[in-house]
C-alpha positions as CSV (number, residue, x, y, z in Angstrom):
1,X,-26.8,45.0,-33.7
2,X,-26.2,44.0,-37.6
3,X,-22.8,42.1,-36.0
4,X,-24.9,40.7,-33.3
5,X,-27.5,39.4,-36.1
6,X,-25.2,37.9,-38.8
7,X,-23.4,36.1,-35.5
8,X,-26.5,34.3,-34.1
9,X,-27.6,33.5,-38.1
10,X,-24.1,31.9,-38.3
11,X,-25.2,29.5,-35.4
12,X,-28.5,29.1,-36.2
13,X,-26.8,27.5,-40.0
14,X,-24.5,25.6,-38.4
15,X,-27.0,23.9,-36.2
16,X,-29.3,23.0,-39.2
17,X,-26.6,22.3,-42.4
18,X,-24.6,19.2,-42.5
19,X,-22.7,18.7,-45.6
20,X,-21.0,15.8,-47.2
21,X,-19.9,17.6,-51.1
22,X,-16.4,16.0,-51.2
23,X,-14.7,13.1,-51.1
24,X,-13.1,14.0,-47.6
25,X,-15.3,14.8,-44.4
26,X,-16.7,18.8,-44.9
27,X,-17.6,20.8,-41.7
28,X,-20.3,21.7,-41.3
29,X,-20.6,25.5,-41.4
30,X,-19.3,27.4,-37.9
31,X,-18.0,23.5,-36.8
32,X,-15.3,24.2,-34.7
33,X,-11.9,22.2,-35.7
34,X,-12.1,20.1,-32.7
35,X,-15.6,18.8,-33.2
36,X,-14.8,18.0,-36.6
37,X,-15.5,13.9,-37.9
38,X,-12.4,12.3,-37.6
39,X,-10.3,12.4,-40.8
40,X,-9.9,8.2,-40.9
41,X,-10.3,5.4,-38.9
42,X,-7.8,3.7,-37.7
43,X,-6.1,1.4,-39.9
44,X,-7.5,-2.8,-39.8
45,X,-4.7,-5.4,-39.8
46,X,-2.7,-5.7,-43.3
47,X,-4.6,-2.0,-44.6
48,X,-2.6,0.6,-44.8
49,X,-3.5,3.8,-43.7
50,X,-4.6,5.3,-46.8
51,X,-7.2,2.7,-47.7
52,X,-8.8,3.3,-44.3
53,X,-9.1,7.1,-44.6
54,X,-10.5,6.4,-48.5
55,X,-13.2,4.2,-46.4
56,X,-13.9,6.8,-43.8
57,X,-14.4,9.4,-46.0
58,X,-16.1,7.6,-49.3
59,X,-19.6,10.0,-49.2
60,X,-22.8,8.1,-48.6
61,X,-24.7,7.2,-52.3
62,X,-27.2,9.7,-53.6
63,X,-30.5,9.2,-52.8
64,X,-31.2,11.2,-55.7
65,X,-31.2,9.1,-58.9
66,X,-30.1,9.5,-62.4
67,X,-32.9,6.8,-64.0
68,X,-32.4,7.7,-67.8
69,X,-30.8,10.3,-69.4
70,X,-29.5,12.0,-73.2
71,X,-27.4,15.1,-72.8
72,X,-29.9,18.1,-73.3
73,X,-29.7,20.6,-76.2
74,X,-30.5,24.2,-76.0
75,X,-33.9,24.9,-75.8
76,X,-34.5,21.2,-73.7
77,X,-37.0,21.7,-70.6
78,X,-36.2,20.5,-67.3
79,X,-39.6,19.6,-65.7
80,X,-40.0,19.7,-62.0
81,X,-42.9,17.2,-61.1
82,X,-42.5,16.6,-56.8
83,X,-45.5,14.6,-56.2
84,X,-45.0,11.1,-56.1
85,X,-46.9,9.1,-58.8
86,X,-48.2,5.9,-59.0
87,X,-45.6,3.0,-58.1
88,X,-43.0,5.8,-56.4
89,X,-42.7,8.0,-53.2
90,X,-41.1,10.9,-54.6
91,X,-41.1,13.1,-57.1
92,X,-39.6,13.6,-60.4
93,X,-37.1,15.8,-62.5
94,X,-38.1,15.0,-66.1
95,X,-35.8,15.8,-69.3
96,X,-38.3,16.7,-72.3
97,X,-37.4,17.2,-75.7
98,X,-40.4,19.7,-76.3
99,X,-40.0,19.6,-80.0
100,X,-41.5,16.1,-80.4
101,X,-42.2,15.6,-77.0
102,X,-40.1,13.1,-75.5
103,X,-39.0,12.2,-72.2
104,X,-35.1,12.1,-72.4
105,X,-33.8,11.7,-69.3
106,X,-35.9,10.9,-65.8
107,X,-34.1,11.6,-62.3
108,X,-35.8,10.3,-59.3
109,X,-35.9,12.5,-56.3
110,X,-37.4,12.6,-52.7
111,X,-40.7,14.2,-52.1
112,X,-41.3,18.4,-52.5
113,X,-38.4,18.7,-54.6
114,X,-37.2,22.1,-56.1
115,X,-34.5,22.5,-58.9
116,X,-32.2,25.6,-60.2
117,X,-30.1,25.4,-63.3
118,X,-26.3,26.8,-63.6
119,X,-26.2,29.7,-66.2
120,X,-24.2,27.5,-68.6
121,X,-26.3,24.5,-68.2
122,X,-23.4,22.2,-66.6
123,X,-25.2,21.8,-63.5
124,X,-28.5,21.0,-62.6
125,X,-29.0,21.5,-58.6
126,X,-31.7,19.1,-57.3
127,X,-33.4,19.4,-53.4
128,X,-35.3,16.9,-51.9
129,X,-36.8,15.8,-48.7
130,X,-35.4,12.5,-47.4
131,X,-36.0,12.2,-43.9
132,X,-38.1,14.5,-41.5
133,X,-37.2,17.7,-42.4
134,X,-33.8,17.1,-44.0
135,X,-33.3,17.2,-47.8
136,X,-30.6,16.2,-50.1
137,X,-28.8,18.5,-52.1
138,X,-27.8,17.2,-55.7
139,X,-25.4,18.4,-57.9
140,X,-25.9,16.8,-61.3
141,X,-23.2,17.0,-64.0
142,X,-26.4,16.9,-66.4
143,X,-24.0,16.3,-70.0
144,X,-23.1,12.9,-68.0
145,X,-26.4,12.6,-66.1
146,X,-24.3,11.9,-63.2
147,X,-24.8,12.9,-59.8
148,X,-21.2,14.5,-58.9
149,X,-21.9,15.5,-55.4
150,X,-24.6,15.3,-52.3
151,X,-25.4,16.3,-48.6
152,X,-27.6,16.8,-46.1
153,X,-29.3,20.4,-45.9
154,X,-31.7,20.9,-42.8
155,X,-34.8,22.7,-42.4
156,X,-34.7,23.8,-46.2
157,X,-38.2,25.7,-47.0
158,X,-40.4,23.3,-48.5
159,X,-44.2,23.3,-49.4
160,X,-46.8,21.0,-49.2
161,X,-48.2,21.2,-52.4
162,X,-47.2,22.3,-55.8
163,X,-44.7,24.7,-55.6
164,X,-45.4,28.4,-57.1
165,X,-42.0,29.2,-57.6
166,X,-38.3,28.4,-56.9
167,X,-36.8,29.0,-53.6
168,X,-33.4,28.2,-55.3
169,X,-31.3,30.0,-57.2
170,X,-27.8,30.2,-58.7
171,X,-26.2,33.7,-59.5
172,X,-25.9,35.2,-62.6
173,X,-22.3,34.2,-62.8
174,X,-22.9,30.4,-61.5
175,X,-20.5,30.7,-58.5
176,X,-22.9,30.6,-55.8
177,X,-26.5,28.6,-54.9
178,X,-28.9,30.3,-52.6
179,X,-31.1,27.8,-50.7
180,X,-34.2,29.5,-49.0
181,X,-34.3,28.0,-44.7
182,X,-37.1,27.9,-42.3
183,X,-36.0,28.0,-39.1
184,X,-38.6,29.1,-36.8
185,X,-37.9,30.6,-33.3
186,X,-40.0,30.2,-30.4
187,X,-41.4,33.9,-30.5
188,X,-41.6,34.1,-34.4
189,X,-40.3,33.2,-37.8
190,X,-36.9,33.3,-38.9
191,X,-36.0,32.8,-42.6
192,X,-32.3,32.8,-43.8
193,X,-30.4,31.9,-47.1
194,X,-28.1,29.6,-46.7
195,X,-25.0,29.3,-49.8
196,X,-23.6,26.6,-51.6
197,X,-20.3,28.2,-53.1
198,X,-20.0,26.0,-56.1
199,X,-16.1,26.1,-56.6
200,X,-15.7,25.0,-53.0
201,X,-18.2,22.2,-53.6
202,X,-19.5,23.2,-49.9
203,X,-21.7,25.7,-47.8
204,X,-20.0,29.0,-47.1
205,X,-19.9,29.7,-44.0
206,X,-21.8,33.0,-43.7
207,X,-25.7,33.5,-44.0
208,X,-28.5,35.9,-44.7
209,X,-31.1,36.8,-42.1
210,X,-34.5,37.2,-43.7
211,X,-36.6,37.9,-40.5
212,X,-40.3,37.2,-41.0
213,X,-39.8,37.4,-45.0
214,X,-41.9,34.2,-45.7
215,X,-41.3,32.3,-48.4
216,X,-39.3,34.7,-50.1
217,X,-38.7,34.5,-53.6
218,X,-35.5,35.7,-55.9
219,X,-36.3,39.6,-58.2
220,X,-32.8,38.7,-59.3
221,X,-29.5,37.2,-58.7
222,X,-27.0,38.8,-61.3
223,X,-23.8,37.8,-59.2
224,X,-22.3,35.7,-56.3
225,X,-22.0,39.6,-53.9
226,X,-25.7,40.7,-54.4
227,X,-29.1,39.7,-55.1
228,X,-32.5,41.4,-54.1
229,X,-35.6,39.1,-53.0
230,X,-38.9,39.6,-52.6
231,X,-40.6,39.0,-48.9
232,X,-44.6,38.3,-49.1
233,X,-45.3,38.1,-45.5
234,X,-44.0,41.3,-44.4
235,X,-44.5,43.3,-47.7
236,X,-40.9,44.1,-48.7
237,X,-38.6,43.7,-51.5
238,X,-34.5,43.8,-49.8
239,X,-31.6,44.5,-51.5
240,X,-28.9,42.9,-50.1
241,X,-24.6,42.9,-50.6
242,X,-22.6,40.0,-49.0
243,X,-18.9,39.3,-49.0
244,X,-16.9,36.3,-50.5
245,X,-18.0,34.5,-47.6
246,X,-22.3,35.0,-48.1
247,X,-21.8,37.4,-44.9
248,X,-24.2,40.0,-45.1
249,X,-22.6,43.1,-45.9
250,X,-25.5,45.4,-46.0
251,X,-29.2,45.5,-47.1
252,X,-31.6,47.9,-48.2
253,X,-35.4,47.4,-47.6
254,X,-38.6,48.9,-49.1
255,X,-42.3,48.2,-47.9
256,X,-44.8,48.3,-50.7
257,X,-47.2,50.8,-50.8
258,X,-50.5,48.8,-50.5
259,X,-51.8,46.4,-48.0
260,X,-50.3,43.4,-47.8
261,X,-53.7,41.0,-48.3
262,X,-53.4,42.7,-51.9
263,X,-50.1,40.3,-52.3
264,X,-47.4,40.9,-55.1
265,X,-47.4,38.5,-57.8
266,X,-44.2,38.9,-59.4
267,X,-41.3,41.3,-59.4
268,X,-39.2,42.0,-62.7
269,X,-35.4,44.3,-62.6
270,X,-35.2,46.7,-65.9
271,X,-31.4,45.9,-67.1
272,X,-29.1,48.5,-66.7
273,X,-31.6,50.8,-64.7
274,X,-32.6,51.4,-61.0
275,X,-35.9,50.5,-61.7
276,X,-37.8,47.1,-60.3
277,X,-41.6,46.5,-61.6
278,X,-43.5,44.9,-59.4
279,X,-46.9,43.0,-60.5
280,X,-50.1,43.5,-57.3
281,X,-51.7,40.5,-56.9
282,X,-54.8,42.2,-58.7
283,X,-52.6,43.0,-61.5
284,X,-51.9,46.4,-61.3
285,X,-47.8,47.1,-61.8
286,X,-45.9,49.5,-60.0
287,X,-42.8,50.5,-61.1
288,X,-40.1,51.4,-58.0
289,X,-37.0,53.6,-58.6
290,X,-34.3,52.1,-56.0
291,X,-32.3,55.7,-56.5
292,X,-34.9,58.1,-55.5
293,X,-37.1,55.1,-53.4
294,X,-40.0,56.2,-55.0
295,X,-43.3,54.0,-56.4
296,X,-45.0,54.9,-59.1
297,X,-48.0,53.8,-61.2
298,X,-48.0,52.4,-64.4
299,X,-51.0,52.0,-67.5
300,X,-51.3,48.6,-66.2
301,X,-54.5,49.2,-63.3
302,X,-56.2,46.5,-61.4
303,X,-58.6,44.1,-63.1
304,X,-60.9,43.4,-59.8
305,X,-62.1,40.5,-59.4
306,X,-59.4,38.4,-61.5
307,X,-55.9,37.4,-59.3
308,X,-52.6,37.2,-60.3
309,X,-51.4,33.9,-58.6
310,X,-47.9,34.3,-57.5
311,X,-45.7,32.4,-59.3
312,X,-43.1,31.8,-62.3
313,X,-44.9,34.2,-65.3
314,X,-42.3,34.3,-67.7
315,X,-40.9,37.6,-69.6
316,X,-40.0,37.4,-73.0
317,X,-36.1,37.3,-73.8
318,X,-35.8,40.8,-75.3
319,X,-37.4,41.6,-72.2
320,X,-40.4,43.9,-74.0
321,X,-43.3,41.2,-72.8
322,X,-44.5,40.0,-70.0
323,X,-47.1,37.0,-69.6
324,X,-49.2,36.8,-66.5
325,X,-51.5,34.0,-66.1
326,X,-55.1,35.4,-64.2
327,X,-57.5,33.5,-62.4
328,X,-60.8,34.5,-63.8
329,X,-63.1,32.8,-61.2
330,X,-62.0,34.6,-58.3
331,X,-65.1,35.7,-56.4
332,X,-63.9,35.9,-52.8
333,X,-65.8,39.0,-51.7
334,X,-62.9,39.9,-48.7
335,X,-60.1,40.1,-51.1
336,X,-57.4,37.8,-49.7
337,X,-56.6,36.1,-52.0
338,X,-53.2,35.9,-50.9
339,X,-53.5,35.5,-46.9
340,X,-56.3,33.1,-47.2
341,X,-57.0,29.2,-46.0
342,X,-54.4,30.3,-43.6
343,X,-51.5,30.1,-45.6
344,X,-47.9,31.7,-46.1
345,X,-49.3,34.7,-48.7
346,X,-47.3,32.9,-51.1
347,X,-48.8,29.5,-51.1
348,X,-51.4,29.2,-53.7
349,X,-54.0,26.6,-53.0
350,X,-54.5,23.7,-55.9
351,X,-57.5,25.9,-57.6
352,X,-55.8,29.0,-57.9
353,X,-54.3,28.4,-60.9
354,X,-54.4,30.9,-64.2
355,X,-57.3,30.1,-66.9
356,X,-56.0,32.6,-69.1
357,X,-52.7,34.7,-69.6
358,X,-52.4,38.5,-70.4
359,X,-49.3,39.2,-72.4
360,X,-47.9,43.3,-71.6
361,X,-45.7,45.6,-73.3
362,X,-43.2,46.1,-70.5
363,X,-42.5,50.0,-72.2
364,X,-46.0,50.8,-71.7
365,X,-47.5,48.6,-69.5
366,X,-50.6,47.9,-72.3
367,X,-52.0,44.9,-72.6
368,X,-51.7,43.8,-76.3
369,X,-53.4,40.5,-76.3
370,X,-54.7,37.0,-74.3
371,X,-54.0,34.0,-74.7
372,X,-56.9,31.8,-74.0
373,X,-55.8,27.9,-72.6
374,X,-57.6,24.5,-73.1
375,X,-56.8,23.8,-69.4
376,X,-55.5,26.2,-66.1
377,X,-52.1,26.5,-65.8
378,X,-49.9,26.9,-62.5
379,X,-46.4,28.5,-64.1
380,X,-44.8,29.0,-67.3
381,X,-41.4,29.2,-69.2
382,X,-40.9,30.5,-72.7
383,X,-38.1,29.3,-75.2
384,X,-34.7,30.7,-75.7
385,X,-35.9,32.6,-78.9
386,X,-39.4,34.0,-77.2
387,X,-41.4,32.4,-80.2
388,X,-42.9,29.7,-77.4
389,X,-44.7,29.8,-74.5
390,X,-44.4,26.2,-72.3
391,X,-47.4,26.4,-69.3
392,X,-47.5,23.7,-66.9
393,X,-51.0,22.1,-66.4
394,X,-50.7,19.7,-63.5
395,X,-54.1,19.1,-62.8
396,X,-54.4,17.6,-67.1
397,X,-50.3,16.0,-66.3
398,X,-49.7,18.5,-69.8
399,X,-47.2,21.0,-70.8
400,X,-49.2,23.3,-72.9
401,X,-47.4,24.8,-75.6
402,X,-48.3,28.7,-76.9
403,X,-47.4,30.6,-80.0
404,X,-46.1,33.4,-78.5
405,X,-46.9,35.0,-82.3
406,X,-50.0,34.2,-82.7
407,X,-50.8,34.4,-79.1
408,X,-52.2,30.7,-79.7
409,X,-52.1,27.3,-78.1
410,X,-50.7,24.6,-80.4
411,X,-50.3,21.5,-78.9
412,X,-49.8,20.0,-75.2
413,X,-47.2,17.3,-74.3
414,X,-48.3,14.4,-71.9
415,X,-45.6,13.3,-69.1
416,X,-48.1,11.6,-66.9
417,X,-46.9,13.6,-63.4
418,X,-48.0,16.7,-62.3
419,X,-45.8,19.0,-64.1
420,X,-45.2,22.1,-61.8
421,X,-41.9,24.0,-62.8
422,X,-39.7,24.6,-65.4
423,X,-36.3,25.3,-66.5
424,X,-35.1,26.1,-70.2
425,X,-31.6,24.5,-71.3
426,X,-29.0,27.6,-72.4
C-alpha cells in the first residue's frame, strides 16, 4: 500500500514540477528519457554544433529580480513583503540593516512570495507566483545578490493573504529544500512535499504524501533524511524518514488530543530529547514524548477568550523562552477561531493578528512577563544574540523592534510594504 502511495505521489510530482536549474535541459521529475527536451537544435549554416546546443539550453531570465543589493552581515533581516505595492504587481524581498534601519538590498518577486534561508546564509531561496498557478523558484547567491538559478514549480501552496508562516524550508544541514504542493484530487485533498536537492541544482525525484495535512507547516528540519511537520487540518504532527532520493521511507503519526477547532499554534523540538511542545491555539502547551507517545500537560493552561494565531513566534536562541503573540479581542462565542470564515485552519484572517506577546520559560512553562506593542503584529524573529525582538506590523508597514531585556518596545523601522515574514542573517 505505502509502495503503491509513494508510486502514484511520484506521478502526481512529475505532472506538476518542471524544472530549468542548470545550464543544460533538467527533466522533470519521473520524465521518462525519451520524452526528454531535445539536448540541441540542430546546427544553422556556418554554427557549429556546440554554439547551437549553448542556444538550446541557455535557461529562460529570472523573473525574479535582484533591484539593489550590499552583502548582509550577521544579524541582517530578510523581510518577506508579497503584496504588491504602489507602482508594482508583485511583492518584495527586502534586505534591512535593522541597526539603523536601512533598506540594503530590494529583490522584486511575483505575487504571494515565500522565502527560506540556507543555514550558512549563502543562499536565499525565493518562490513566487508568475503565471496561473506556477511559481518560480529562485536561488539567490545573496553575497553577489545574484540570481544563480530558476524554474518552474507547479501547484506550489500559496495563500491569499499574508502568509502566517513559511511553507519552505531547507534542512539543518542545507542540502535539501522542502517546498509545500497542493494538488487536489477529485474526491479530496492531497498535499505533498516536493525537494530541491541543492547539490544537484534540481528536484529529486521522490516525494512525500501529506494526505489531507493542510497547510502543513515545518516542527523541524535538522537534516536532508528526516523532518517532522505539523498538519492543522487533520490534527496531526508526522514524523517522517526519506532516503537520498526524498522517497518516503517511513513515517510516524500522532493526532492531538483536543478537537481540532481548538487549532495548534506552534510546535517547538527540545534538543537532544524525544520531546515536542506543542502551543493550543488558546495557549495552553502540551508537551508529547515521541518514545512513550504520550501527551502531557504543562503550567502553561488556556487563557479563554485570547488566541494564539498560528504563526512564526520566535524562541529565544538558548532556547529557555518562548514569545507568543495573543490576540486579546477575540470574542467569538463558538470558539473557532481556527476553522472559521471558511478557511484552511491555518489561514488567519487580516485581523487576527497579536496585540500583545507573552514571553514563557520553556523549563517551566511560566509566564514571566508581556510585552505590550504600539501596533498588532502578525510574526516575529529575534536576533542572533536573543537581546532583540523584530515583530512585523503590516497593517502600520513597521518592523517593531523589542528589548527582549527589558521586555520593552524601542523603536519601529518604516519599509513602506506590508512586512509579513522574517529571516535573520547567520
Amino acid at each position: 500500500m505505502k509502495s503503491n502511495l509513494v508510486t502514484a505521489a511520484s506521478c502526481l510530482l512529475a505532472a506538476i514540477v518542471a524544472v530549468g536549474f542548470a545550464a543544460r535541459p533538467v527533466l522533470a521529475v519521473g520524465q521518462d528519457q525519451d520524452n526528454a527536451p531535445q539536448k540541441a537544435e540542430a546546427a544553422a549554416p556556418g554554427q557549429d554544433q556546440d554554439s547551437a546546443r549553448q542556444k538550446a539550453e541557455a535557461p529562460a531570465p529570472s523573473k525574479t529580480q535582484v533591484e539593489s543589493w550590499a552583502k548582509p552581515q550577521p544579524g541582517w533581516l530578510y523581510i518577506l513583503d508579497p503584496e504588491p505595492g504602489a507602482g508594482r504587481t508583485g511583492g518584495r524581498v527586502w534586505l534591512i540593516e535593522p541597526e539603523n534601519g536601512k533598506v540594503m538590498g530590494s529583490i522584486a518577486t511575483g505575487t504571494m512570495a515565500d522565502f527560506a534561508l540556507s543555514p550558512d546564509g549563502s543562499r536565499l531561496y525565493v518562490a513566487s507566483a508568475v503565471d496561473g498557478d506556477a511559481s518560480e523558484l529562485a536561488v539567490i547567491d545573496t553575497a553577489q545578490g545574484v540570481v544563480l538559478k530558476s524554474g518552474i514549480v507547479n501547484s506550489r501552496a500559496m495563500t491569499d493573504g499574508l502568509p502566517p508562516f513559511s511553507t519552505m524550508a531547507v534542512s539543518g544541514d542545507g542540502l535539501a529544500v522542502r517546498i509545500l504542493i497542493d494538488a487536489p484530487k477529485p474526491d479530496k485533498d492531497a498535499f505533498l512535499y516536493a525537494t530541491f536537492d541543492t547539490r544537484a541544482g534540481e528536484f529529486a525525484p521522490g516525494v512525500v504524501p501529506l494526505g489531507n495535512c493542510g497547510p502543513g507547516r515545518f516542527i523541524s528540519h535538522p537534516a536532508a533524511d528526516h523532518f517532522d511537520v505539523l498538519c492543522p487540518r487533520s490534527n496531526k504532527i508526522r514524523l517522517i524518514k526519506v532516503d537520498a532520493d526524498s522517497r518516503q521511507l517511513e513515517h510516524a503519526e500522532f493526532v492531538l488530543p483536543w478537537e481540532r477547532r481548538v487549532g495548534a499554534a506552534a510546535a517547538i523540538e527540545v534538543p537532544g530529547s524525544q520531546q515536542i511542545n506543542i502551543v493550543r491555539g488558546d495557549g495552553g502547551v502540551v508537551a508529547f514524548d515521541t518514545s512513550t507517545q504520550r501527551f502531557d500537560g504543562t503550567a502553561a493552561n488556556p487563557t479563554l477568550p485570547n488566541r494564539v494565531p498560528p504563526a512564526a513566534w520566535p524562541v529565544s536562541p538558548d532556547g529557555s523562552r518562548l514569545y507568543l503573540g495573543y490576540n486579546t479581542e477575540y470574542s467569538r462565542p463558538d470558539n473557532r477561531f481556527y476553522l472559521d470564515y471558511g478557511r484552511a485552519p491555518n489561514i488567519r484572517p487580516s485581523e487576527a493578528t497579536a496585540g500583545e506577546l507573552h514571553v514563557l520559560d520553556t523549563h517551566t512553562w511560566k509566564k514571566i512577563g508581556t510585552i505590550k506593542t504600539k501596533a498588532t503584529v502578525w510574526s516575529a524573529v529575534i536576533s542572533r544574540d536573543g537581546n532583540t525582538l523584530y515583530a512585523m506590523a503590516p497593517h502600520k508597514h513597521s518592523i517593531l523592534v523589542i528589548d527582549t531585556q527589558k521586555m520593552h518596545e524601542t523603536r519601529a523601522i518604516k519599509i513602506g510594504g506590508a512586512p509579513a515574514l522574517a529571516l535573520v542573517a547567520p
